[in-house]
N, C-alpha and C positions, 0 to 999 in steps of 0.2 A: 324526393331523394333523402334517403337517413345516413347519416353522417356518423361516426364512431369514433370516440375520444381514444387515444391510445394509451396517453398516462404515461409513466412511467418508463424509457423506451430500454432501461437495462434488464426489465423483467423479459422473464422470457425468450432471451435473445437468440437468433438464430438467424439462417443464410437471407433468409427474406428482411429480415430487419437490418441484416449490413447493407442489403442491396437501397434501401431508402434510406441510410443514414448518409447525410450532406456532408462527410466528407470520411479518410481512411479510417480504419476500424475491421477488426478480425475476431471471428468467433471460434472457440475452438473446441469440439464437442469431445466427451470423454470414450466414443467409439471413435474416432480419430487416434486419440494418444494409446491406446489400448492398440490395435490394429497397426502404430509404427513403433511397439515395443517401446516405449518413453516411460520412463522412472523417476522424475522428477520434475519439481514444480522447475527450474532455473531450466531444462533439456527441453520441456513443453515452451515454454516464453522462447527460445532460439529458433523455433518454429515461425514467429510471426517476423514479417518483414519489418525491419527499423529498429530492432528491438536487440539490446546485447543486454546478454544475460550469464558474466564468466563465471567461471569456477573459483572456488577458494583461493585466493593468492595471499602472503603476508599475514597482516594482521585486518584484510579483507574481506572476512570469514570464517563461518565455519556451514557445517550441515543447517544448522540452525536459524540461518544468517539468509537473507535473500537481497542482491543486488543487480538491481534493472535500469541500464541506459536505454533511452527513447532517443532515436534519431542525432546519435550521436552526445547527447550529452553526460554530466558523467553518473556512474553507475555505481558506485563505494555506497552500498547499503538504501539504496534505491531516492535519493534526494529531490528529485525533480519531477517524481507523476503521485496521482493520487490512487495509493492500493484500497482495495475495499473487497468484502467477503462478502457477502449477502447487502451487499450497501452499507456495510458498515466497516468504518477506517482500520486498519490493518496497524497503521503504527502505534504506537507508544501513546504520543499524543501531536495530535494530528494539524497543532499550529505551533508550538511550542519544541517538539520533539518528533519530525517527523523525518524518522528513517527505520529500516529495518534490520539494525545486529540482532534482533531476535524477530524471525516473521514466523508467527502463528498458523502455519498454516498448512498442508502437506497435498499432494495430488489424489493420495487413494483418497479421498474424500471429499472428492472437485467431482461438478456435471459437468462443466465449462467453464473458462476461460475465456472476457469479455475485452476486449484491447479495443480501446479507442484513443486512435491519435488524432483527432482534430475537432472540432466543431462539437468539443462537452465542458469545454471551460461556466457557461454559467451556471447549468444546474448542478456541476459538481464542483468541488473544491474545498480549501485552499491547493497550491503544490500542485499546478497541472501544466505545466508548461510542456512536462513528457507527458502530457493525456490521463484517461483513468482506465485503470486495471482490475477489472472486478470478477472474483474468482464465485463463483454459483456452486455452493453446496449439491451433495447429491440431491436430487429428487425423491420425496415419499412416493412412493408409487400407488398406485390405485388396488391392485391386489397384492396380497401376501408375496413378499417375496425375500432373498436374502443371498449374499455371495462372501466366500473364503477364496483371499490367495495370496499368494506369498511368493517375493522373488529377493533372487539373491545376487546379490555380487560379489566372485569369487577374484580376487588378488592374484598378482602371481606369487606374492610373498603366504600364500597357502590363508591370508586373513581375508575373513566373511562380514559382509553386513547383510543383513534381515530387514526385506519390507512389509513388515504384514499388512495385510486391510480387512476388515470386516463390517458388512453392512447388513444389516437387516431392520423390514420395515412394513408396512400398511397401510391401508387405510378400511377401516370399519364401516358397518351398514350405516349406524348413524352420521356420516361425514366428517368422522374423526380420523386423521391420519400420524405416527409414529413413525420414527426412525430412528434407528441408533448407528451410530459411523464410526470406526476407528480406525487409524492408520498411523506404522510406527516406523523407527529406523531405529534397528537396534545393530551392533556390531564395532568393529574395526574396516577400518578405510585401507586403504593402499600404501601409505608412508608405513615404514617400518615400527612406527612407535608414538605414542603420543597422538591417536588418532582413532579414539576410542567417540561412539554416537549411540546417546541413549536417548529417543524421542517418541514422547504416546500425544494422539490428539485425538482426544475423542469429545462427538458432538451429539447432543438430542435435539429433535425435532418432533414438533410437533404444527399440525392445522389441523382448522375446524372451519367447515364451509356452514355455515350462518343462513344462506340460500343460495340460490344463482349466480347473485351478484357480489356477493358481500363473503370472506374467510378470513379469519384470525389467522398468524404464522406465529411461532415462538420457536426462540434457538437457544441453549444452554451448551456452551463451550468448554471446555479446560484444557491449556497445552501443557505440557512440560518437557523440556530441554536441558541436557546436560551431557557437555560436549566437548570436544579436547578440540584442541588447534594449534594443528606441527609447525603452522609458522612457514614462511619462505625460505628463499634458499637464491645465494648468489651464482651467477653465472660460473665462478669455481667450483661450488659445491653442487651443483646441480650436475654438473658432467662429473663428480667424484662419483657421485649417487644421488641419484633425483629423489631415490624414495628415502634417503635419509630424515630425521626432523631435529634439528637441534636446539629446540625450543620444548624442554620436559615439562614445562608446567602449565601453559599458558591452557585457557580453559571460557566456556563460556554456559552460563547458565541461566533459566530459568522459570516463569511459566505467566500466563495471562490465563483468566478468567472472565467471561464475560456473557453473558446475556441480552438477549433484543427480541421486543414483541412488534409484531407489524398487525395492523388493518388497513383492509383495501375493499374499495367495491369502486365494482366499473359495470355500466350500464348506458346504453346507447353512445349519450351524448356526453358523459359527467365520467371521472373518474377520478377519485380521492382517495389517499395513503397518507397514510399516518404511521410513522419510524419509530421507535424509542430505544436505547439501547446502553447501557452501561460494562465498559472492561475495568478489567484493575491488571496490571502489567507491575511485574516484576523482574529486571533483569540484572547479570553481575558479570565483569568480567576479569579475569585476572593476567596478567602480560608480563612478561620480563620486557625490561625498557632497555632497548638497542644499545650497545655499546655503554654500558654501564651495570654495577653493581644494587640493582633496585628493582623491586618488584610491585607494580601497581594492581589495586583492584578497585572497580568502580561501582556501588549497588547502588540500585535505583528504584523507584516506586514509581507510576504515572498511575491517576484514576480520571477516565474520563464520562462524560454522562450527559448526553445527547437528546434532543424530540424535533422529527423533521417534518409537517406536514406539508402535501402536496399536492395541488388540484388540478385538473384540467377540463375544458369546457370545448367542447366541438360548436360549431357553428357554420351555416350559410348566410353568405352575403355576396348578394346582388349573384351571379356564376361564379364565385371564390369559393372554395370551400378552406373551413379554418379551424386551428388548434388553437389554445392561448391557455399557458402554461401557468401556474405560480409556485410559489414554495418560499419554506423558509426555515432555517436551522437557528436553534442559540445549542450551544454546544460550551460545555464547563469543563476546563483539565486543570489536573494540580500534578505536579512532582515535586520529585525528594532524590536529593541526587548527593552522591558522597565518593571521595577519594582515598583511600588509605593507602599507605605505601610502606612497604618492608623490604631488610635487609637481604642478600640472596646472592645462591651461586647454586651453578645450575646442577653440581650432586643432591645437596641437601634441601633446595629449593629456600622457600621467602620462612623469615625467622624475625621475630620481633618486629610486631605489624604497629603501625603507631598511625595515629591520625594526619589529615593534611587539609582535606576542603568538605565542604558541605553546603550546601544548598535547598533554596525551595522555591518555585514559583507556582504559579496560576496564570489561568485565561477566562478571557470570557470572552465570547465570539457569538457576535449576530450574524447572521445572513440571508439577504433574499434576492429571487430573481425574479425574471417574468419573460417568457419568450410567445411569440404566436407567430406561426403555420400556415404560410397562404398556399394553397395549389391553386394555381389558375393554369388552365389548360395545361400543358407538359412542365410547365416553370413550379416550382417550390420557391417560396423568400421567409427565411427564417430569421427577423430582427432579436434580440434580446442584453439582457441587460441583467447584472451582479451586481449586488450592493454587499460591500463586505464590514463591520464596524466590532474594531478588537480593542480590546484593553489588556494587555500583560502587565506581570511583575516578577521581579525576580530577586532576590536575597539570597547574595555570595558573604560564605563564613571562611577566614581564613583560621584553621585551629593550630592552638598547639599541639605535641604528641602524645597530650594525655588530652586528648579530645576539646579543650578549653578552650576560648572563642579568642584571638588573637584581635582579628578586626574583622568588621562588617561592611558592605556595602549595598544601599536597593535602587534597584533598577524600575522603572514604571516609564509605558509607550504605550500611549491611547492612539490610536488611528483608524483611518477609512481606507477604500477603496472601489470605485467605480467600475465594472469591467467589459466593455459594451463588446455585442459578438452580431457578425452577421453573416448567414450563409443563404447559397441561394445551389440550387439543383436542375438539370433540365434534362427529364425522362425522355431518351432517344424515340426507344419501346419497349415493352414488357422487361425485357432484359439487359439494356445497358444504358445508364446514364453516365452525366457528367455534373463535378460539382467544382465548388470552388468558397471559401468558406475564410474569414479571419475573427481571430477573437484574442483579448487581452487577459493576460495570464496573473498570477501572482500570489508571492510564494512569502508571508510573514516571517518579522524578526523569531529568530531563536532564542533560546532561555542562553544557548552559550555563546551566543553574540551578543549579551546585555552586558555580561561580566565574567571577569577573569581574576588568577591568585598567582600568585610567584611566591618565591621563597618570603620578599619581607611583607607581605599580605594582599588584600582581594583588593581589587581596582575594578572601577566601570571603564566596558568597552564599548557603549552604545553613541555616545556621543556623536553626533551628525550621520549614525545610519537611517537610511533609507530602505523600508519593503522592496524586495528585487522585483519588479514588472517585466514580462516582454510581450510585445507582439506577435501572435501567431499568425500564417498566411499559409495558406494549402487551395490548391488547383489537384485535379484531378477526374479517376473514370472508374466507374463499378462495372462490371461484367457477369452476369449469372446464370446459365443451364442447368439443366438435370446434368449434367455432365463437366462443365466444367465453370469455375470462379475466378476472376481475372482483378485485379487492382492496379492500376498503376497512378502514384501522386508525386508531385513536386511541393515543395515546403521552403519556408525563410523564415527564421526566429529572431528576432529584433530586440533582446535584450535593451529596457533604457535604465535599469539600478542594478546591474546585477554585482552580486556579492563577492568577494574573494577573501580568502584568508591568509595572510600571510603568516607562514609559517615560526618564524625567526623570533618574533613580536608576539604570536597567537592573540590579533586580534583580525578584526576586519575593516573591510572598507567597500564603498562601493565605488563602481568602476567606471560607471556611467554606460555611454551606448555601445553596446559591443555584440 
């Protein structure tokens, strides 16, 4: 009997690989979202079960902006799963800064859509307590091919927005394959004003098959975003006029760069990958501050730079047959984070911009797992284990408003974290099993839970936090025909540090078991 490593189980993903995957998880193919007329990355995510994915509200958004609750947690610029494009992290920086006011990312230029809610805590991470989310670029296709189209949203207030997409792409005699992607949001929204979206993402790809077993991948990225945001509207003002905006200035902007080469070969029983990847992310936002006279904007810089190698190794032993996984990430982020704040009224907008905070931190993050795969007879046991080992820092400037360094303060939290997962699966017959699955989550200090500024200068807030941990626990049933796909799972998240902010104070704490 010959045995077949699988590797990697985000590659490739599709109905057969949800139906083996030991616990919920949904793939969502791009004739799907095509075929029920879906125009958006946040309208496709509403699609999968557990998943809330709203629309702009407040200072919760913009086009530019992606915010995703898992299973009810919360959703304000997606805080609690692990986003990822081609396997490579989505936010900013992705121990230190991981959320999305600006997600890099648009649908015309999605294959799929990868939703795993359970049983992917060790080999991906940090930030998974809502699962991982992993969006699959288009595909180079095999022969010449190439697609234009364009849709529109027309307002009732007579304002358009434009989505264009463009792909074209190959692959050559020699096993050389090319793609080029773009996909844009260009227009005005539906609020009467202040609701202007200018976004280009375009992507190149490239592979080269080496032989059989073994292809190079490389992806070359660039997003840019520049984008208004009308702001909420109170329960008055919204039955005055819901598409009103009374928020003239507020705006958010501006772009990530990044590239990543992959090799992979998979052969029988062996199958190894190798990741690399580097973004640089720039984002800024600017706000009028609620019931006041003050206009804030925030620019930021994050550079991240990553190398993940990954094995796996097929085996028989004794009638088991087996998987045994490894991997392991070190992963370096730095930012540059700053506040300036000016004078303002909402005719003439912000005037006399003057300095306030400034910042810098760094990370350094080890990581490795190891999971292995028993089938014995209809039972799957999938034990494994995360070893997570970070070092942050962070340096809060309080300035004066000719930019002058009033006071300083540095922040530094070395820590670990152990994350043991174990699932187990039991194939009915060819098409419906049942699983059941727990694994330990955990989601690293923040750069803006180390330290904080007030008027008379920067103070640390790190003092007695703890990394938030929880337990995850999922039971459940797969279903799969040519005809139809059936899920149904029950879940319990067992928060033991989770974090809270208190508002009042802007600092945090932890909460303990909740």
């Amino acid at each position: 009997m010959t045995v077949q490593a699988e590797g990697n189980w985000l590659d490739e993903a599709n109905a057969q690989k949800v139906l083996n995957h030991a616990g919920a998880r949904t793939v969502i193919q791009r004739d799907e979202l095509i075929n029920r007329g879906v125009t958006s990355v946040k309208e496709a995510l509403r699609t999968v079960p557990g998943i809330q994915a709203p629309e702009n509200a407040g200072t919760a958004g913009s086009d530019a902006s992606l915010s995703i609750g898992v299973r009810g947690l919360t959703s304000r610029f997606s805080p609690r799963s692990q986003v990822l494009v081609d396997g490579v992290p989505l936010s900013f920086a992705p121990y230190g800064q991981s959320q999305l006011s600006l997600a890099p990312t648009s649908l015309g230029n999605t294959e799929s859509i990868d939703v795993v809610r359970g049983a992917g805590s060790v080999r991906f991470g940090p930030q998974n307590v809502g699962g991982i989310i992993n969006f699959n670029s288009r595909t180079i296709p095999e022969t010449f091919a190439g697609t234009v189209d364009l849709t529109t949203e027309i307002a009732e207030n007579g304002h358009v927005k434009f989505n264009p997409n463009l792909f074209v792409g190959g692959t050559l005699d020699n096993g050389l394959g090319l793609a080029l992607l773009y996909s844009g949001v260009n227009g005005e929204g539906f609020r009467d004003k202040n609701d202007d979206s200018d976004i280009n993402d375009i992507r190149l790809k490239a592979a080269y098959a080496i032989d059989e077993y073994a292809k190079i991948e490389a992806n070359l990225h660039r997003y840019d975003a520049d984008v208004d945001m009308p702001g909420g509207l109170t329960p008055a003002q919204f039955a005055e006029n819901p598409y009103q905006s009374l928020r003239n200035h507020d705006y958010m902007k501006g772009h990530r760069t990044d590239g990543s080469v992959k090799y992979s070969y998979k052969k029988d029983d062996n199958a190894f990958e190798l990741l690399a990847y580097h973004t640089d992310t720039f984002r800024d936002a600017g706000m009028e501050r609620s019931g006041s006279k003050l206009y804030q904007t925030a620019p930021r810089n994050y550079k991240v730079t990553a190398i993940e190698p990954r094995y796996s190794h097929a085996y028989q032993l004794g009638t088991t047959e087996n998987e045994v996984s490894v991997g392991y990430r070190y992963l370096h982020e730095t930012s540059e984070e700053a506040v300036n704040r000016a004078s303002y009224n909402t005719v003439t907008g912000p005037t006399n911009e003057y300095a306030w905070t400034k910042a810098d931190g760094k990370t350094d993050a080890n990581a490795l797992f190891i999971d292995n795969r028993t089938d014995v007879g209809a039972w799957s046991l999938i034990p494994g284990v995360r070893f997570e080992k970070i070092k942050t820092t962070e340096n809060m400037y309080k300035l004066n408003k000719d930019a002058s360094v009033l006071n300083g303060v540095h922040a530094e939290k070395s820590y670990d974290a152990v994350l043991p997962s174990f699932s187990v699966m039991y194939k009915a017959n060819d098409l419906w099993n049942i699983f059941a699955n727990y694994g330990k989550s955990f989601a690293p200090l923040q750069y803006s839970q180390m330290a904080n500024t007030n008027a008379s200068g920067a103070y640390l807030t790190m003092q007695g936090l703890q990394p938030e941990k929880a337990n995850n626990y999922e039971i459940g049933t797969h279903y799969l025909d040519p005809y139809l796909s059936l899920e149904f799972t029950l879940f319990y998240i067992d928060f033991s540090d989770e974090l809270k902010r208190d508002d009042a104070t802007q600092t945090y704490s932890n909460l303990g078991a909740t």
